[in-house]
C-alpha positions as CSV (number, residue, x, y, z in Angstrom):
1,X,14.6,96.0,-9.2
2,X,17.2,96.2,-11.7
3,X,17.8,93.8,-14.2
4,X,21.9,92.5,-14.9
5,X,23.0,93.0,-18.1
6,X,26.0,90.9,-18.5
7,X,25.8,87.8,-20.4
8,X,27.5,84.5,-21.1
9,X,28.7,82.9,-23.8
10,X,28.4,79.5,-24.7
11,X,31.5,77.5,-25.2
12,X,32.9,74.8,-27.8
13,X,35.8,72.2,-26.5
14,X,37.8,71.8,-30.2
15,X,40.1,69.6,-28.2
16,X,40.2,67.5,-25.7
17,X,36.5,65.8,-25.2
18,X,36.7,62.8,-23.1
19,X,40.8,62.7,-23.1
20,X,41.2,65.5,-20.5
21,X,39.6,63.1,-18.0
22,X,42.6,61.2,-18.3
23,X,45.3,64.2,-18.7
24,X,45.6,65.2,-21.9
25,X,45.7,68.9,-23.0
26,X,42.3,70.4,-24.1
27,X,41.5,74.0,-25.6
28,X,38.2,75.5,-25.3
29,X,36.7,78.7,-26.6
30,X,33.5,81.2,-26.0
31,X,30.6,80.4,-28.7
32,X,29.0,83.9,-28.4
33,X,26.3,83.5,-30.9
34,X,24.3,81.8,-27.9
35,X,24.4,83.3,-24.5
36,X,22.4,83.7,-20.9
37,X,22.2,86.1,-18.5
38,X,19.9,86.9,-15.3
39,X,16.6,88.4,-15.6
40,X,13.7,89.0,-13.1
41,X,10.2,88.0,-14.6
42,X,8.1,91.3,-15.0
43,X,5.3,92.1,-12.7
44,X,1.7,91.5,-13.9
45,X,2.9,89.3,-16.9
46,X,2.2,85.6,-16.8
47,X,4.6,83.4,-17.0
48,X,6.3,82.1,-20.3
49,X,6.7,78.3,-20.4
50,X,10.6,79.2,-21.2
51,X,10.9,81.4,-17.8
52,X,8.8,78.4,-15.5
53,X,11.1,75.8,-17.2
54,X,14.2,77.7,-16.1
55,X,12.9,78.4,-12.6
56,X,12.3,75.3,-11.9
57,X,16.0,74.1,-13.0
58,X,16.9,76.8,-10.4
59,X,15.1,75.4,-7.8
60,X,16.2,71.5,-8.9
61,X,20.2,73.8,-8.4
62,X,19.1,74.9,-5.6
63,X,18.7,71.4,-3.6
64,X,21.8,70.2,-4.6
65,X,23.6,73.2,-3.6
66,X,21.9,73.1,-0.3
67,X,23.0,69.1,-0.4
68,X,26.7,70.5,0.2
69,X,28.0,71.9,2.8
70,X,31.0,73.3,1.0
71,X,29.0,75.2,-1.7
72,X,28.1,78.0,1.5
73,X,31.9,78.9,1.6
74,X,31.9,79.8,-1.8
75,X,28.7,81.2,-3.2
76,X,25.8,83.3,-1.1
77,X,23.2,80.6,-1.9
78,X,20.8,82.6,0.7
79,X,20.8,85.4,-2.0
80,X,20.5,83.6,-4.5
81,X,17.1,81.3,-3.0
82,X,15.6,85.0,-2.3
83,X,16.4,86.2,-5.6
84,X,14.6,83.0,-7.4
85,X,12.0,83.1,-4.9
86,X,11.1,87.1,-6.1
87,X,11.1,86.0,-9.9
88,X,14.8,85.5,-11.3
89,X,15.4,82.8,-14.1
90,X,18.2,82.5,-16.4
91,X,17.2,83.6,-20.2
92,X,19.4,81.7,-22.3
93,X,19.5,80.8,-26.1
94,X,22.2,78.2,-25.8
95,X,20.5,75.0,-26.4
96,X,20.8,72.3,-23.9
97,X,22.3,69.2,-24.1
98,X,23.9,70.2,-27.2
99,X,27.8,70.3,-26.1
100,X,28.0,73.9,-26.0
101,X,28.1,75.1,-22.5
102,X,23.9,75.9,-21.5
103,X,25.0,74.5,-18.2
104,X,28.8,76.4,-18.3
105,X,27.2,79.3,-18.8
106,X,24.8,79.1,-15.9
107,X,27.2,77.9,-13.6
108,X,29.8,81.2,-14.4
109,X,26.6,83.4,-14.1
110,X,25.8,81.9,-10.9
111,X,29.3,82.4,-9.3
112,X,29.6,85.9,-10.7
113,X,26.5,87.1,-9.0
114,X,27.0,85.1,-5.7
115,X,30.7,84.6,-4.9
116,X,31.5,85.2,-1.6
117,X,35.6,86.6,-2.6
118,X,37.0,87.1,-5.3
119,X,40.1,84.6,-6.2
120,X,43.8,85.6,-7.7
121,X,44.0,81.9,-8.9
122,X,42.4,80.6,-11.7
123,X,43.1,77.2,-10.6
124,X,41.3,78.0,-7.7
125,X,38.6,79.5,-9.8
126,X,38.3,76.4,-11.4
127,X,37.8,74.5,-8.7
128,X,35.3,76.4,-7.7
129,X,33.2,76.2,-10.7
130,X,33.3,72.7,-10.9
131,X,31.8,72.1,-8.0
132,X,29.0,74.1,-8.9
133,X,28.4,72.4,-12.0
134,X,28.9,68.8,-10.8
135,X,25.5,69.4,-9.7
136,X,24.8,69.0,-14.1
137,X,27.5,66.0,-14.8
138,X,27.8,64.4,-11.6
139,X,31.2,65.9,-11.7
140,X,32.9,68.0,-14.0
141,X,36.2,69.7,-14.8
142,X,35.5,73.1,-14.3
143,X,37.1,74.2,-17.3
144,X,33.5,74.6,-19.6
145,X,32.3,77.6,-16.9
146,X,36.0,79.0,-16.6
147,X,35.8,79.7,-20.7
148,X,32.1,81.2,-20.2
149,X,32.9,83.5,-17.1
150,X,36.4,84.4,-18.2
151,X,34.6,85.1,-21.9
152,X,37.9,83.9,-24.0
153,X,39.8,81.1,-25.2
154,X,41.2,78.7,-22.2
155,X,44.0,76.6,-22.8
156,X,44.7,73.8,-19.8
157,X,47.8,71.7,-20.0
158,X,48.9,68.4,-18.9
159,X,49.1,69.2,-15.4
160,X,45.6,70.8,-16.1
161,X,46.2,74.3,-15.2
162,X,44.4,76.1,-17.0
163,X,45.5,79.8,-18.7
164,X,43.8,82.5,-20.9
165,X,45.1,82.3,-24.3
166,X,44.7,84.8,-27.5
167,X,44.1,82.4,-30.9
168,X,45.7,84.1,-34.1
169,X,42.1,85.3,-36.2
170,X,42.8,83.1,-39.5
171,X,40.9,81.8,-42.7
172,X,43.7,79.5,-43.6
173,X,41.5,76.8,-41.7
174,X,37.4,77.1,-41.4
175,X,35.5,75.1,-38.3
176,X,31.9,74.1,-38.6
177,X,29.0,72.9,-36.7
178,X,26.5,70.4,-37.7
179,X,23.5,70.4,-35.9
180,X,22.5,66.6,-35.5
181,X,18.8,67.9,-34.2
182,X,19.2,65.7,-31.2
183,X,19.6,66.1,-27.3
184,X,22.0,64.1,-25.4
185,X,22.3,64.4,-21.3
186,X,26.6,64.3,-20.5
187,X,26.6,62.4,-17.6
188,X,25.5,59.0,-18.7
189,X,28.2,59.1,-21.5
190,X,30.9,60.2,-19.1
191,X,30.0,56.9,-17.3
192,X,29.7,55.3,-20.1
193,X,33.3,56.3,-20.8
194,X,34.6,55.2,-17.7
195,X,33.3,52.3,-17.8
196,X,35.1,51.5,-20.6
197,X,38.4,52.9,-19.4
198,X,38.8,49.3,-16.9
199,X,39.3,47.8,-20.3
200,X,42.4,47.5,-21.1
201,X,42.3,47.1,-24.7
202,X,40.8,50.6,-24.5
203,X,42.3,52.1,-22.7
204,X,46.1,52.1,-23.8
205,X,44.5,52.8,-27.3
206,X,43.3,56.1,-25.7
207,X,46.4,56.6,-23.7
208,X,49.1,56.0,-26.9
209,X,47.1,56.5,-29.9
210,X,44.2,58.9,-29.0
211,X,45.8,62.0,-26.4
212,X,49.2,61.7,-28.1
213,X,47.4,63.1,-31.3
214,X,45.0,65.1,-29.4
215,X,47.9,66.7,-27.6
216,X,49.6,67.7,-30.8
217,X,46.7,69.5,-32.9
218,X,46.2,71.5,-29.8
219,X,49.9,72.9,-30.5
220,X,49.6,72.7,-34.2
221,X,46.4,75.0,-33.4
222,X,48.2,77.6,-31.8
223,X,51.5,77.3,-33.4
224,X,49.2,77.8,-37.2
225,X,50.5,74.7,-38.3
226,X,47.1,74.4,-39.9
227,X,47.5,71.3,-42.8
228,X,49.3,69.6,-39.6
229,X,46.4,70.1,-37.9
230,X,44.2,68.7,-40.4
231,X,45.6,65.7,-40.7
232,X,45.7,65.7,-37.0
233,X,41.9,66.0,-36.9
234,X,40.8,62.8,-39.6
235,X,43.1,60.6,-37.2
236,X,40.9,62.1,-34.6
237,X,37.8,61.6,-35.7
238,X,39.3,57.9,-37.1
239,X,39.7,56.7,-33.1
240,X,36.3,58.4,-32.1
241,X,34.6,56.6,-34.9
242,X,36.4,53.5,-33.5
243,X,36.5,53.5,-29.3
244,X,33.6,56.5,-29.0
245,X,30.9,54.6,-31.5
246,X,28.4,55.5,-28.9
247,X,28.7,58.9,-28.6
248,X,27.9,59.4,-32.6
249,X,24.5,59.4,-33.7
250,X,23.3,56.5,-35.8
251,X,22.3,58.0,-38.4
252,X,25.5,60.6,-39.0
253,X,27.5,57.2,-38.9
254,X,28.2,56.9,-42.4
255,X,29.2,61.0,-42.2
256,X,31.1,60.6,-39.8
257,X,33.0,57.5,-40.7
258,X,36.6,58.3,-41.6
259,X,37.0,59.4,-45.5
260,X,39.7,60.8,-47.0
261,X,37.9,62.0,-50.1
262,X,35.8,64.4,-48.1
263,X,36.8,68.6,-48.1
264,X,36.2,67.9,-44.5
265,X,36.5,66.0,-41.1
266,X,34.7,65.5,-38.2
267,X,35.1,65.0,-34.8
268,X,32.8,65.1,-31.5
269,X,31.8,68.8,-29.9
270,X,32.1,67.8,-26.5
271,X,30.4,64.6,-25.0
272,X,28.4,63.3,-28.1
273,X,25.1,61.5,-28.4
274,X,23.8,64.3,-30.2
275,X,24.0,68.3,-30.3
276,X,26.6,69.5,-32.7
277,X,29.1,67.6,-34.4
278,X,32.3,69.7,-35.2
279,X,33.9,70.0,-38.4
280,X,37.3,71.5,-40.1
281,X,38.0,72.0,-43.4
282,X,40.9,73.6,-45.8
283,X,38.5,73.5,-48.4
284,X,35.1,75.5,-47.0
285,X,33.4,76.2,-50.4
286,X,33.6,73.1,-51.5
287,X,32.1,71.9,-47.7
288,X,29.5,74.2,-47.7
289,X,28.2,72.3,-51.2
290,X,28.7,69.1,-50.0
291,X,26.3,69.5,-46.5
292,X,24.3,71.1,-48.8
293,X,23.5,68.6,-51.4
294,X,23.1,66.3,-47.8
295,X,20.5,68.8,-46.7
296,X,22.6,69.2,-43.3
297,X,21.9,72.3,-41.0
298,X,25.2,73.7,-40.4
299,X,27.2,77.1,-39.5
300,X,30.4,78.3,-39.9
301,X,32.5,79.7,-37.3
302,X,34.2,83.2,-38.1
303,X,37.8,83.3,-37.2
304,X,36.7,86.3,-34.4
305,X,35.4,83.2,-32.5
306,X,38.9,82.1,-31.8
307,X,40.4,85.8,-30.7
């Protein structure tokens, strides 16, 4: 039995966490220093803890596929219960429940393998994949798998059709993650977020304030408006600190909490609660010392990671 060797990226949502439930714009691009891809466990070799732990996230998949009828008209889930019952598992190195696509990834390599047709329409495509990974976040956009099966930078608008877009490879502005070292499941803070939506107070802050601004580093992004952007980005990470104080860990609070006088802002890498927090900086030297001398773990995205 041969074994598949096409991976899948993670992914990392610069913009548009939380807002493109409510319409805003969002851009999202392939992480590809983590990926996953299908493997069969080897004969006469016992089992790993990392292989049983996958197969039996498979199998958990595999129920709530069966749960809907739809899912048959899309994927050959009878292929893919034989396959997992003769060994498969997905061996991935993107960390879950970090905000950077372990379930995105799983969901694009599912579809690849298992579609039924292939689809002209990437809103269609879309669709598709986000009802395959509802099954993760009780329902989802589809736009995290789209990025990790399409493998480059997706760029939805307002009407939230989504489109392939090329990002200009630039050192004028350096992005970051910092690893907070904790987990966080998605779904809970989605509802939390919702919740909080039927206030009203909160609402028209997120509608006027919050996507407004979100809307407009997206362009300054890919129009390499990049001290626009900046600015952009600490009134960003000013109204998470402010409506999202859930969703930031308590003890990256004080990090976190909006400060001029830092060479860098921060803002959420996708739902919060934990996993990565993502940076930007004009100043990356003088970032690196600072998270440093804070004895943060961080990396530094290279500027291929936005081709």
């Amino acid at each position: 039995m041969s074994t598949p060797e096409k991976s899948y990226p993670g992914k990392i949502m610069l913009f548009g966490e939380y807002s493109i439930i409510c319409g805003s714009k969002a851009l999202v691009i392939p992480y590809d220093k983590v990926s996953g891809r299908w493997e069969f466990q080897p004969d006469g070799i016992s089992l790993s803890a990392s292989i049983r732990d996958s197969q039996k996230e498979l199998r958990k998949l595999i129920e709530y596929l069966n749960s809907k009828p739809s899912i048959a008209d899309i994927i050959d889930l009878q292929s893919f219960i034989k396959d997992v019952e003769s060994g498969l598992y997905f061996n991935s190195t993107i960390p879950q429940q970090y905000g950077v696509g372990s379930s995105g990834a799983l969901v694009a390599a599912l579809y690849d393998r298992y579609k039924r047709y292939n689809e002209g329409d990437l809103e269609q495509l879309k669709t598709n994949l986000a009802l395959i990974e509802s099954a993760f976040h009780g329902n989802s956009s589809g736009i995290d798998p789209l990025c990790c099966y399409l493998n480059e930078a997706v760029y939805i608008d307002q009407k939230a059709d989504p489109r392939p877009i090329k990002l200009s490879n630039t050192n004028e502005i350096s992005v970051f993650l910092i690893d907070t070292h904790i987990s966080s499941s998605t779904e809970p803070l989605v509802s939390y977020f919702k919740d909080k939506l039927l206030y009203y107070s909160f609402f028209k802050k997120l509608l006027y304030s919050y996507i407004p601004i979100v809307n407009n580093a997206i362009e300054d992004y890919i129009n390499h408006r990049y001290n626009a952007l900046y600015e952009k980005v600490e009134f960003i990470g000013a109204i998470q600190f402010e409506l999202f104080d859930k969703m930031i860990p308590d003890e990256l609070k004080q990090l976190f909490k909006p400060d001029s006088s830092r060479p860098f802002q921060l803002k959420l890498c996708g739902s919060g609660g934990g996993g990565y927090l993502l940076g930007f900086t004009l100043k990356p030297d003088e970032t690196k010392s600072f998270l440093v001398d804070k004895n943060l773990t961080f990396q530094f995205l290279k500027p291929t990671n936005f081709c």
